[in-house]
Structures are given as structure tokens and as C-alpha cells.
C-alpha positions, 0 to 999 in steps of 0.5 A: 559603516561600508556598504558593500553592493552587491547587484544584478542585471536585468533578468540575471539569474544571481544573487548576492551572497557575502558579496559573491555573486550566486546564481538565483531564479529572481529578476530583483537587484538586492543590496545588504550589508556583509556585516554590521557591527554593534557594541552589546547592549545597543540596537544593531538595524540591518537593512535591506534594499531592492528593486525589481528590474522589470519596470514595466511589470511592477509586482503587485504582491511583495513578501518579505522575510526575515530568517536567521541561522540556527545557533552551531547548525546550518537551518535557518529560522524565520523571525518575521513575514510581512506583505501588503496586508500584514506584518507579523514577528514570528513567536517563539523565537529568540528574537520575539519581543525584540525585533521591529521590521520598517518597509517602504518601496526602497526597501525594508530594515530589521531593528534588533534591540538590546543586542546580546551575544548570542545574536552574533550570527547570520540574518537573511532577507528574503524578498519574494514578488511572485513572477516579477522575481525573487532574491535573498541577502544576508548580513553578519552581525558582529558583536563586541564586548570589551574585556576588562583592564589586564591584571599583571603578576610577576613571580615574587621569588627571584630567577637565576640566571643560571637556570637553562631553561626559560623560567616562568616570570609573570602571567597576564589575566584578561577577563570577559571580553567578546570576542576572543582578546588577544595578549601581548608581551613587552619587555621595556616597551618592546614586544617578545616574541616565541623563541625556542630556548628563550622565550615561551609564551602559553595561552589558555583561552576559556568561554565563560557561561555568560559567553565571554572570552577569558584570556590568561597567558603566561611569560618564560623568559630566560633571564640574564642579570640586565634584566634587573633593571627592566620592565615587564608588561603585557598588552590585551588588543581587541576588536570594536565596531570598525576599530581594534583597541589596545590597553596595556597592563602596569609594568612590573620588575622582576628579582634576578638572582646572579652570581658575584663578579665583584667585590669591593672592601673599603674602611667604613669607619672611623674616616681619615686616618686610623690610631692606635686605639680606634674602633675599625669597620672593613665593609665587603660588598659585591655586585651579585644578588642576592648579597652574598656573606663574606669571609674575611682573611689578612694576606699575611694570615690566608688560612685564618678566617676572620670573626665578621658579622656578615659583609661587616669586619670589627677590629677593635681596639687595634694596635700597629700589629693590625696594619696589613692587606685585608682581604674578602671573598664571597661564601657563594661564588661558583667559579669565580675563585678570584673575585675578592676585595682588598684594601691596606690598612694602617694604623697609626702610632705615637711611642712615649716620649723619650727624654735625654737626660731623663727624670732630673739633671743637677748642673752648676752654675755657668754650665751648658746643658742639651736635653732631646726629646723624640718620640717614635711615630709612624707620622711626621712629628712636632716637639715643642718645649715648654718654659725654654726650647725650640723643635727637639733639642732643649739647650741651657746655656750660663745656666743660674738659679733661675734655671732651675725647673720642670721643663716639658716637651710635648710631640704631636702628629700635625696629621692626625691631632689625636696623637699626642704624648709628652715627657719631661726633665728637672733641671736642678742648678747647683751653687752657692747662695745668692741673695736677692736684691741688688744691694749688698749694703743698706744703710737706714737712718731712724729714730731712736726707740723705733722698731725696724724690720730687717729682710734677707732672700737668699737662693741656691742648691743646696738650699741655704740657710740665714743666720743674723749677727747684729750689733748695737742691740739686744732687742731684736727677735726672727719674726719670719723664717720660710723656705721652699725648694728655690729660696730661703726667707728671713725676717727680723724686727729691731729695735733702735737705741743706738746706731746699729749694725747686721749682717745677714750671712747665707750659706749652703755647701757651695758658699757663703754670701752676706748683706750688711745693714746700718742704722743710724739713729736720729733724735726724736722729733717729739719736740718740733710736733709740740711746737707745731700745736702749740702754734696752731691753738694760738693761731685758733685763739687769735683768729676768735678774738679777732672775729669776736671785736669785728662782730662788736664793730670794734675792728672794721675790716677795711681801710677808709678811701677804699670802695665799700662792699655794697650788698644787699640786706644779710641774712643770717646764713651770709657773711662779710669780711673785708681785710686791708693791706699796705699795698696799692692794691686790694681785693675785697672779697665776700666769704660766705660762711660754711653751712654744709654746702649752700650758699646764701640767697643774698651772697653778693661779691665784690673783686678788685683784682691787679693780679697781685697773690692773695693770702689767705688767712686761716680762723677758727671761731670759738665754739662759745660765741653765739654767732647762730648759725654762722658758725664755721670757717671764715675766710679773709683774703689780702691782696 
């Protein structure tokens, strides 16, 4: 706090009074506070100092006095008197029971407690010392309550812009603060001030019971459509001891209302570009609020407002006749007859494929034939041909019967894939019959009694048929005869008895063609196969007697001079032949009897070899000779 001083000369006849000089009687210099400031609810001490300015006459009787003013009065009321023998607080007053004085020669100090709004007034100090002089002072005590936060409502319908007054945008509370708190506006952080025609500020002050201040102020503002996107908030400013605080509100944003400048009509769906056969959207959208509703108009048909759900125009399906220049325009413009939005739209297409010549074409052999394909499209196209072809054009050339068929062009749009079609041509060549195969005679040999299948294909247009003249025989029959729409096929099963000759005769209305078959008949060879078993069975025979004298030891199987075979002792499943020759040479060789697949324990082998061929000699053991389990095939090698 600030003392302000206040004093006097000597013998001066002042005293200080809200630091103004005031002639007084006294010969006391007084000092006091002009104010003091405290929060409510605390202790607020008011002192009060002075002297006497006549050293030399020292009073010997000092009065003090404490009084403070009447509340909406100019009275005053003592609280407290005090000399050198009592000290007394005053009953029956507001400050009965709260007050507390404290003296000593320097002065005295008057202690208030518990502070309440009401105390906010004047408080004298009166000091009396009989001749030695007399002087009074006094201190405003100042009080302060801070208000509680700001409470901010904007209005919650929209403001147009088109109103000519200011319209009210948003009030502002503070509650029970002390003393009066004061409220400001802001506008993106900036202060509004009162301008005629542009801003109102009204405030309404009211003085509660309890003795606070409440504060509600409310904002006119005239609008423009940049206020959209601004922000408003007010700010409560209030005094405390020896300072003066703000506290500001939330910020709030407001709904303005204003007409539409302009629009935009774009297609929402499908993307990228439109077919025949598609679902369209068109969305209108312009920039006033609230949004308005849209009617929608193709350039063409100005008169003729199209059925839309709101700011969304449904076309569906649609066809080429849809393409054209759309237009919308909003329901609640007030003097903007051109704002509108347009776009074009086009909607693709791809006619059916047209095929020349179409459906089928019959051509001869050798003949040369061109086919197009073209489909009308509002996109560049691609025709391809299935079977043979190239781009647009299909071109036959030295047509054959393999020519005949379905050839297929398909067009497609390479920008919008989903366009596609298709047609086709039959080609039909037409000619005599042509046999299959290169042969136009085949000459067979076969034995005598055999049966022997004869096969004949012939191709053409019209379809030829197959007839067979066979002679040498009276024993054959057809046992296949089939045709589809490219070939005729037939089959007949002969039976040779002698040399045989077919023809097979194909013919159609274009011709005849033959293929000539001969069969030779051979004698049988029944004779040889007898022969050949005769040989083998005695081969068999042979080789058993052979084995048979060999186990008797009657026939050794080697040559003396030669080196025997060493083995160790055989068992029953080994076995060991050794043949001689007449050469210089010689293999012995252990053979082990077959018995499934294994291989004797004690098997031991014995090669002598000079790189000359081996033969091999083939046995059969007869099936009564008791040989155990050795019983198989016997393999003797001669070198």
C-alpha cells in the first residue's frame, strides 16, 4: 500500500483531509491513509500516526477516537474512545465485537475483522491532546469481491445478413462481484466498440440483496457473411486491492444466414465416363446458408423442371438421348437470376455390331471373300475376329473346306471397357468331295482268313455320301457309317480269302472322288509257330536230362588242365555249373539258382575272362526231379 502523507507546520491551523490540506485549531501533525484496500472476508488494519509539534509542551492527556460515517448519510458514528486510563469499543454498532484499536506514542491502528461489504466507507481518527492541540484524519476503505467467471450464450437461430438493423448475437452474465465489474466484447480477439447502425452494446446493472453487483450485457451486431467463421467472446474487468483483473469468456460461433452467389453442378456418380445404361447423379451445391433447394433444367428443355430430391438429379437408366448441358439454380435466391451451375453430360454408346455379309455366306472352293465388321460408337473402337482376321476387314483367300465355319468379330471401346458387342458370319465352302488322307491308294498284304477294316473320310459341300464296291469277296459288312456338317465317315470289316480289291467312292452334286484299296493275301504261318514249339519242348527235354546226369556226376561240367572252381561248402540254396569250350579261352562262372530274389549265403564267383562273347545256354529242369529247393533256371556260360 501507498502512504500518502499528509502533514502540518508547526502551530499551523490544517489538517489533512483526502490529502487536501483543511484548516483545523490543533497543533498535531497526522498522517493516514487515503485508502486502504482489502478482499472480503479478510482484516483491513487502518492506522493512524501523529505527533504534537510543541516539543516542549508534551500533553499530558491524549484522546483518541475512532467514528465512521453513516451508511447514505453525511453523520458520523463513534466506534471506539480511548485515554491513558480506558480503552472502550463502542456497543451497539456495526462494528461491536469486530473492531480491535492498538496505541502506543507513535500512533494508534484500528483493526477491523472479518470485513464485509458493508464496511466499505469512511473511517475518522480523531486525536484530541486538550491545549497541546487537536487533529483528525481519515481513510476510505475499499472492498472488493471478485465476480464469478463470465457465462456466454450466443443466439441459436441464424442471423441474416440482410436485416438492416444490428441483430442481437449473444449476451454475457457476470454474477456477484464487488464492486461493479465491467464487460467487454470481442470479436476475434478484437474489442467492439458502440457504433451507430453497427454495433449495440446494453448493459443492465443490478445490486443483489447480499450486496453484490451483477452484470448482463448484451451484443447487436450486424452481421456480413465473413462472420461465419468468426468468433465471439466477452471479457469481465474488475478491480483488486492494487490491481484491476480481466477474465474472458469461452468463444462462441454464430449461424449466419446469406444468400447464394454461387453454384456448382458436378457428376457425383458413377466416375469416369458414362454408358448407356448407367445410374446417374448431378449434385448442386452453392455457397449460401442455409442450403438451399435446387431445380434442375437441361439447356435444351428450359421450361421443363427436372423430378430431383433436393440438391441430387437421378438419371437412370439413361441412354444417348440424356446427353446435353444440365443446369440448377437455387429455389431462394432474391436477386441473383444468374447464378446457376452447369455441367455437360455425355453418355456413351456402342450400336450392335453389323456384319457384311451377314448371318451366312456359301463360297466355293478356290474363292476369295472380304467380310467387315463395324459397330457405331460415340468412342474410338477395336475389332478384333475370332478364328482368322485382323482390325475390321476379315479376308478369305483360296478358301478349302477347312474354311468352313463361324467366324466372330467382337468390338470393343479400349476407353470405357464396359462397351462391348459382337456379330458373326457362316462361312459354307462349297465343293466336291475330298478325301482325307494322303493316299489315294493303299495296298495291304494279309493272311488268308483274316478280317481287315477298311477306312474312307471324305469332306465337302454338300455333304457327300460313301459307297463301297469290293471285289474278291463276299464276306464284308459296314460296321461304321457317321457324318456331321463337315465330314462323312465309313468303316467296313473284310474278310480275306483271296487277293482283294475296294474302291470307296465318295460323291456329292459337285463330284466324285474314289480311294482304291488291294489286299494280298499271304499263306498262313501256322506252320512255322509249330515248329518254334516243337524246338523249344525239345531244347526243355535236353537241358533236364543234362542237369539230371550232372547231379548224378555222370557229366562233369568242366575240362581237366583247367583251374577248378574253389568255393566254400554249398548249401541247398546255391548252385554250380561250370561248362567248357574248345577255345583257348574259358569263363568259369558260379550261377546261382533262382529262388525269388536272394542270393545264397556261401555264393562264390570265379572269372576268367579274355574279352571273348559268352553264350548262354538256356535249361529248363523237369518239374519231377527232386532237386529241393533249387528248382529254377540254371544258367551255363561258355566263353
Amino acid at each position: 500500500m501507498k502512504i500518502m502523507p499528509c502533514g502540518q507546520e508547526a502551530f499551523s491551523s490544517l489538517f489533512c483531509e483526502h490529502g487536501r490540506l483543511t484548516p483545523v485549531w490543533a497543533k498535531v501533525e497526522l498522517i493516514m491513509y487515503e485508502s486502504v484496500e482489502v478482499y472480503l472476508g479478510d482484516s483491513a488494519q487502518i492506522p493512524c500516526q501523529y505527533s504534537f509539534t510543541d516539543a516542549s509542551n508534551e500533553p499530558s492527556f491524549v484522546m483518541i477516537q475512532w467514528f465512521v460515517r453513516a451508511v447514505g448519510s453525511n453523520t458520523r458514528m463513534r466506534i471506539f474512545y480511548g485515554d491513558q486510563n480506558e480503552q472502550m469499543v463502542d456497543n451497539n454498532t456495526d462494528y461491536s465485537g469486530r473492531i480491535e484499536v492498538t496505541s502506543d506514542q507513535q500512533g494508534t491502528q484500528l483493526t477491523i475483522q472479518d470485513v464485509q461489504l458493508s464496511d466499505e466507507r469512511e473511517f475518522f481518527c480523531q486525536v484530541n491532546g486538550l491545549a497541546a492541540g487537536y487533529a483528525e484524519g481519515k481513510t476510505h476503505l475499499r472492498v472488493f469481491a471478485p465476480p464469478e467467471a463470465p457465462l456466454i450464450e450466443g443466439v441459436t437461430t441464424g442471423i441474416s445478413v440482410t436485416n438492416e438493423v444490428p441483430s442481437k448475437v449473444a449476451s454475457c452474465e457476470v454474477r456477484n462481484g464487488f464492486p461493479k465489474p465491467n464487460i467487454t466484447w470481442y470479436r476475434n480477439r478484437m474489442p467492439l466498440m458502440s457504433t451507430p447502425g453497427h454495433v449495440n452494446v446494453l448493459t443492465l446493472l443490478t445490486r443483489e440483496p447480499s450486496g453484490f453487483y451483477s452484470v448482463q450485457s448484451t451484443l447487436e451486431y450486424k452481421v456480413i457473411k465473413e462472420d461465419k467463421d468468426a468468433y465471439f467472446s466477452c471479457e469481465v474487468s474488475f478491480f483488486v486491492p492494487t490491481a484491476i483483473r480481466e477474465v474472458e469468456s469461452n468463444s462462441i460461433n454464430i449461424t449466419v444466414h446469406y444468400p447464394t452467389t454461387m453454384v456448382e453442378l458436378w457428376k457425383e456418380s458413377p466416375q469416369g465416363l458414362v454408358k448407356e445404361g448407367d445410374t446417374v447423379e448431378l449434385r448442386c451445391q452453392g455457397d449460401g446458408n442455409p442450403p438451399p433447394s435446387f431445380i434442375f433444367n437441361r439447356e435444351q428443355d428450359m421450361d421443363v423442371d427436372l423430378e430431383s430430391n433436393g440438391d441430387v438429379l437421378t438419371l437412370s437408366p439413361v441412354s444417348r438421348k440424356h446427353s446435353g448441358i444440365y443446369q440448377c439454380r437455387p429455389l431462394d435466391y432474391t436477386g441473383y437470376s444468374e447464378v446457376k451451375g452447369e455441367m455437360q453430360l455425355t453418355v456413351h454408346y456402342l450400336d450392335p455390331a453389323v456384319v457384311v455379309p451377314k448371318d451366312s455366306e456359301v463360297m466355293l472352293k478356290g474363292e476369295e471373300l472380304t467380310a467387315t465388321c463395324n459397330a457405331l460408337s460415340s468412342l474410338k473402337t477395336s475389332t478384333v475376329w475370332y478364328k482368322v482376321g485382323k482390325g475390321n476387314t476379315l479376308h478369305l483367300k483360296d478358301a478349302t473346306f477347312e474354311t468352313t465355319g463361324e467366324y466372330i468379330c467382337e468390338v470393343t471401346v479400349p476407353s470405357l471397357p464396359a462397351l462391348h458387342t459382337s456379330g458373326s458370319v457362316h462361312i459354307i465352302v462349297q465343293g466336291g468331295p475330298q478325301l482325307v488322307g494322303v493316299e489315294q491308294e493303299v495296298q495291304l498284304e494279309e493272311a488268308a482268313g483274316r478280317m481287315v477294316n477298311l477306312s474312307c473320310e471324305a469332306q465337302g459341300h454338300p455333304l457327300p455320301s460313301i459307297s463301297w464296291n469290293i471285289i474278291g469277296t463276299q464276306s464284308w459288312h459296314e460296321v461304321v457309317s457317321k457324318a456331321n456338317e463337315h465330314m462323312t465317315h465309313s468303316v467296313v470289316s473284310v474278310k480275306v480269302t483271296s487277293d482283294i480289291s475296294a474302291l470307296c467312292n465318295a460323291s456329292n452334286d459337285m463330284g466324285t472322288e474314289v480311294k482304291a484299296f488291294s489286299i494280298k493275301a499271304t499263306e498262313g504261318s501256322g506252320v512255322i509257330i509249330v515248329v518254334i514249339i516243337l524246338s523249344l519242348l525239345l531244347l526243355a527235354i535236353l537241358g533236364s536230362v543234362l542237369y539230371f546226369l550232372h547231379k548224378k556226376g555222370k557229366i562233369p561240367c568242366g575240362r581237366s588242365g583247367k583251374q577248378e572252381i574253389t568255393k566254400e561248402k554249398t548249401t541247398k540254396d546255391d548252385i554250380v555249373v561250370e561248362m567248357k569250350t574248345n577255345t583257348k579261352t574259358e569263363d568259369a562262372i558260379l550261377l546261382k539258382a533262382v529262388n525269388g530274389d536272394k542270393r545264397g549265403p556261401n555264393e562264390q564267383r570265379y572269372e576268367k575272362s579274355t574279352g571273348n562273347v559268352i553264350t548262354v545256354g538256356l535249361f529248363f529242369l523237369p518239374t519231377g526231379l527232386n532237386v529241393n529247393q533249387n528248382s529254377g533256371w540254371v544258367l551255363c556260360a561258355f566263353g
